[in-house]
Each structure stands twice: as C-alpha cells, then as structure tokens.
N, C-alpha and C positions, 0 to 999 in steps of 0.2 A: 775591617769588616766588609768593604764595599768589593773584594775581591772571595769572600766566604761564599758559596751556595748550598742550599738548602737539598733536605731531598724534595720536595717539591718541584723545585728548579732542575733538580739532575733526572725528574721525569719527564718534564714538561721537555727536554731537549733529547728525549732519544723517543724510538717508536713506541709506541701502547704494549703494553704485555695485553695479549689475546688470552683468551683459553686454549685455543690450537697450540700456541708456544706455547704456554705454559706445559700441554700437555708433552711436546715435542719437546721439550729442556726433563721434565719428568722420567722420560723415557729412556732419555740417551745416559742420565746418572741411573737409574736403574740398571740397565746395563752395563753399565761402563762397573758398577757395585755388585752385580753378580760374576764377571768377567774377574775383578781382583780376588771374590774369593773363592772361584773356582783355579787360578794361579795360586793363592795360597794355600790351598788342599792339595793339589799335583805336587807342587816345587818345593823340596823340603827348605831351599836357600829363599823362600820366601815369608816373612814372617805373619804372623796371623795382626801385628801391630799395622803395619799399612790399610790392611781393609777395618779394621778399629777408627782408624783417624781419619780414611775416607770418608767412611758413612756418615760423622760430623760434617768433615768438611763439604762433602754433598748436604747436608741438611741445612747447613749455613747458605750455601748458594743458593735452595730452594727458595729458604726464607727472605735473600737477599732478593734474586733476581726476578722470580715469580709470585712470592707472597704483597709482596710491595707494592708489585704492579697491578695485583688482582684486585686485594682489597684496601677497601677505602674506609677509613673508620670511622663510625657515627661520631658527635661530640657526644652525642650524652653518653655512648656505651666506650669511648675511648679513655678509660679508666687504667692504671697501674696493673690493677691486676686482672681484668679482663686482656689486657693486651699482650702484657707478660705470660700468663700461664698459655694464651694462641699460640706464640711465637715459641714458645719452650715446647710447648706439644709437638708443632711442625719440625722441630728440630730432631726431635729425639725419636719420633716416631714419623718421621717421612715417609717413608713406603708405605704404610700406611694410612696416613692421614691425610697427603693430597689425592689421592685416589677420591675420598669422600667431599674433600672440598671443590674439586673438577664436577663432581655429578652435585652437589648443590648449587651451583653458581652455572650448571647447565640448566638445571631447574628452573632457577630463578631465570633464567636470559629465554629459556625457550618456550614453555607451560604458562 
C-alpha cells in the first residue's frame, strides 16, 4: 500500500488545472470532434463508429483531466448520486455541458 497513490496525491504532484486549460483542453477535443466527423461524412472508407467512440472517449478525458482538476467536492454534497449523475452528465453530454460549467466557475472566480 505504501507504494499506491491516491488521486489527491496524483494532483498535488502535477500543475493546477486553471480554467484557461481547461478551457484550452475543451477546445482542442472539440475540434479534434468536429474534424473526425467531418472525415467520416467525406471518406466513405471512414466509419461513422470512430467518431461514436471518440466523443466518449473525449468525454472521459474531459472528466478525467479537467473535471477533477476544476472541482472540488463539498463533504456534505459528495454523495453517490450527486457525484454520479455530475460525472455521467459531463460525459455524455460534454460539448455541451462544460461550456456552462467554464462560465460558472468564471462566475464564481470573477463576480
């Protein structure tokens, strides 16, 4: 156990996720998500399955990389299913849904 680290500990050893990156990581899978299905509408040897499995796997890294680092969870509202249905939202609904969580947490940081 004395060699396990937490994710606390795999934050505390790399840089702070800003809002600028986050917004800058946001942007580059938004495009890099409009770019494969603009390739899968041109190229018929391109399947519509690849841009399927990106957009998860983009909504995973979101949640990975920038959800984690943005927020921080109350104890009292760090519940099962407050936590679960945040992270399954951000998932499924990425383009979408960090758009509105960048301008809250601008909100909150700048107003």
């Amino acid at each position: 156990m004395s060699g396990d680290m937490t994710d606390r500990d795999l934050q505390q050893q790399t840089s702070p996720m800003t809002l600028g990156k986050g917004v800058g990581i946001y942007t580059m899978l938004l495009v890099g998500m409009i770019i494969l299905i603009s390739l899968a509408s041109t190229l018929s040897w391109f399947s519509g399955v690849v841009p399927f499995c990106a957009y998860f796997v983009f909504g995973y890294l979101m949640n990975r990389l920038v959800l984690r680092g943005l927020i921080e969870w109350h104890p009292v509202y760090n519940t099962i299913q407050n936590v679960s249905s945040s992270k399954l939202r951000s998932l499924f609904f990425w383009p979408m849904a960090y758009p509105g969580l960048f301008f809250r947490l601008a909100v909150v940081k700048h107003l």
